[in-house]
Structure formats: structure tokens, C-alpha cells
C-alpha positions in Angstrom: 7.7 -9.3 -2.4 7.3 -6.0 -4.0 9.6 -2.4 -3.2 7.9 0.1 -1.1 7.4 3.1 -3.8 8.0 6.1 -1.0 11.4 4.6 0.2 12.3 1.6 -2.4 12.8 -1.2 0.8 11.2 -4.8 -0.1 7.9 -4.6 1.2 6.3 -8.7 1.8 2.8 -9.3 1.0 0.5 -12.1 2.1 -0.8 -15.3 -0.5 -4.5 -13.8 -0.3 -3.7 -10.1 -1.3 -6.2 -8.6 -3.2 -6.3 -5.5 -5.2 -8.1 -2.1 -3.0 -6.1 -3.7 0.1 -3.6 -1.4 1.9 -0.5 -2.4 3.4 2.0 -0.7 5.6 5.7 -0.3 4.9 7.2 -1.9 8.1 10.6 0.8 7.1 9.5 4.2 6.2 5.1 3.4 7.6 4.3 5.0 4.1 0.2 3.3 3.9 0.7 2.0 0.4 -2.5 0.5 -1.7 -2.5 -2.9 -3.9 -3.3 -1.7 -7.4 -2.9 -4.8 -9.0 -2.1 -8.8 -7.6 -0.3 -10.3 -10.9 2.3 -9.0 -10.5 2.0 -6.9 -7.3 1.5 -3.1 -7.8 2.0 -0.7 -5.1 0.8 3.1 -4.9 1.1 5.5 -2.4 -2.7 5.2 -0.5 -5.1 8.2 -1.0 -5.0 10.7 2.1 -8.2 10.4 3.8 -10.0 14.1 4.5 -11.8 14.7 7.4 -15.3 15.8 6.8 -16.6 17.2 9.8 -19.4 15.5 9.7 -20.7 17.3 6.9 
């Protein structure tokens, strides 16, 4: 378990994790990104831009 780093709520994370991976805050749906595995790191997720196709 690590907390969430938009609202601070314990956010569980699978054996397997691996760092790149993003996970979804079941409380506040903030998409948060595994930074690090040992220990656990949490960052917000990068917002995807559209590109329209360019």
C-alpha cells in the first residue's frame, strides 16, 4: 500500500507492479504512475495531448 498523492487515501498495488505502470485511485480516479517499486513511488500520470493526427 502506498497514499494516493492527489487526495492522500491508501492506494493498494498488486505483487507484480512495475515501474512506467499506471494505477487508478479507486477514491478521488486521479491516474497515478509507478515511479519507483522499492519502495512504491506514486506521481500524478502525464496528461495525454491529443494530436489530431498530426
Amino acid at each position: 500500500m502506498t497514499e494516493c498523492v492527489e487526495c492522500g487515501a491508501e492506494v493498494s498495488l498488486h505483487d507484480d507492479l512495475e515501474a512506467g505502470e499506471i494505477i487508478d485511485c479507486t477514491t478521488c480516479g486521479a491516474e497515478l504512475e509507478v515511479v519507483d517499486t522499492e519502495p512504491p513511488v506514486l506521481e500524478r500520470a502525464p496528461e495525454l495531448e491529443e494530436d489530431w493526427g498530426e
